[in-house]
N, C-alpha and C positions, 0 to 999 in steps of 0.2 A: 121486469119487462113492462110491467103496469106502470110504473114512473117514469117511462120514457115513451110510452104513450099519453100521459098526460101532459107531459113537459110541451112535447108536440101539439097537442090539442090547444093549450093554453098559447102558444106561440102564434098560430097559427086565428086563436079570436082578438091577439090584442095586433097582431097584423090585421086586420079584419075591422076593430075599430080605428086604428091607426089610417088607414084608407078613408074610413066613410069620414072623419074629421078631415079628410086633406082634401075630400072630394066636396064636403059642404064648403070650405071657403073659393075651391077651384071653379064651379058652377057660375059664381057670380062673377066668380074675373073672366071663364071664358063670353056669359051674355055681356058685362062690358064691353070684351074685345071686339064681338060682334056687333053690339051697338057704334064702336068708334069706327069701324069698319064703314058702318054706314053715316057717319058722321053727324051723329045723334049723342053729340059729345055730354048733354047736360045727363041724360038719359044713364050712360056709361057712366057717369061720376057716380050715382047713386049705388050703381052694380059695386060698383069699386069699395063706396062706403061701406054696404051692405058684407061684404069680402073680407073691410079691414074689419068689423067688428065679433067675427068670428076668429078672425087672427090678424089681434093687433099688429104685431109684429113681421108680420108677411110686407115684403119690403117689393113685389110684382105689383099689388094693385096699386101701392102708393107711387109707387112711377106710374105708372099709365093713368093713375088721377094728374099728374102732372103733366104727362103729354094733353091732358083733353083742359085742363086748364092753357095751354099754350095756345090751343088750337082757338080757344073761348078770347085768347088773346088776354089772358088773365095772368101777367106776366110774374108777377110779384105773386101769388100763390104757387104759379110752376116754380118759380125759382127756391122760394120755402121748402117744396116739396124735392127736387131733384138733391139740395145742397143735404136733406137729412137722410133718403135713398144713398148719398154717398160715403156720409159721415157711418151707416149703421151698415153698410152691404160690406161682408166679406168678399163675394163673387167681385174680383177684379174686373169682369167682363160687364157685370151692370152697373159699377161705378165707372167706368170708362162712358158710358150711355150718358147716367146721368151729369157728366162732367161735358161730353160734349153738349145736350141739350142745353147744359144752364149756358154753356157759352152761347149758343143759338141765344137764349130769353135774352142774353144782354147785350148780343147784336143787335135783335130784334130792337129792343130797349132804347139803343146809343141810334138805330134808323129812325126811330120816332123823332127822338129828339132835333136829328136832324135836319129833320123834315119839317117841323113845325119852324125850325130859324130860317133866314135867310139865307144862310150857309155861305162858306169863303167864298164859292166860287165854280165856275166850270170845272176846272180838275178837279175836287173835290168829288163832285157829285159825278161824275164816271166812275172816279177810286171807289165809292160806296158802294153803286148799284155793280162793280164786279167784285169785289168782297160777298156782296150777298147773293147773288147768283155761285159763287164757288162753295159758299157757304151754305146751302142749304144741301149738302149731299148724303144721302140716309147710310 
């Protein structure tokens, strides 16, 4: 009877530190979240840092350092970042995110480019600007 009250007891502190570990890296991703919310994106990245280095391997905050790098217009870092969210996520649901966002970075990317040429011409530049209007849908 005694050893299955310790069994219990025991289960029940490594549940115990198993939480305060999930909740030390969770804190900082939820004040991120809150910072991108308020689109105090440079702010958020640090949350995020602060996040990955409790757990590296926590693949939440490194997408949302990728969305606040999009927003920074920091394309080529979101991109880095979405393409390894995709490569290391099991969850099909947030590789699906970071596959459509990276398509966003390199729409976003192929507009620039666009923008800065002289471009073919009138149809063109409607074909673009409704691409990217259809394209930005969350």
């Amino acid at each position: 009877m005694k050893e299955g009250k310790y069994k219990i007891i025991m289960a029940l502190m490594l549940g115990l530190c198993r939480a305060a570990l999930a909740n030390s890296a969770d804190d900082p991703v939820n004040k991120g979240n809150a910072l991108y919310d308020g689109r105090h994106f440079n702010e958020a990245l640090k949350e995020y840092d602060q996040a990955l280095t409790v757990q590296p391997e926590a693949l939440e905050p490194k997408f949302n350092k990728a969305d606040c790098y999009f927003q920074l217009d920091d394309l080529a870092k979101a991109i880095d970042l979405y393409n390894e969210v995709a490569a290391e996520s099991k969850d099909m649901k947030l590789v699906e995110k970071a596959k459509y966002n990276l398509g966003n970075c390199y729409f976003q990317q192929g507009g620039k480019r666009f923008e800065s040429s002289k471009g073919p011409g009138r149809f063109a530049n409607k074909h673009c600007l409704l691409a990217k209007r259809t394209g930005n849908k969350s």
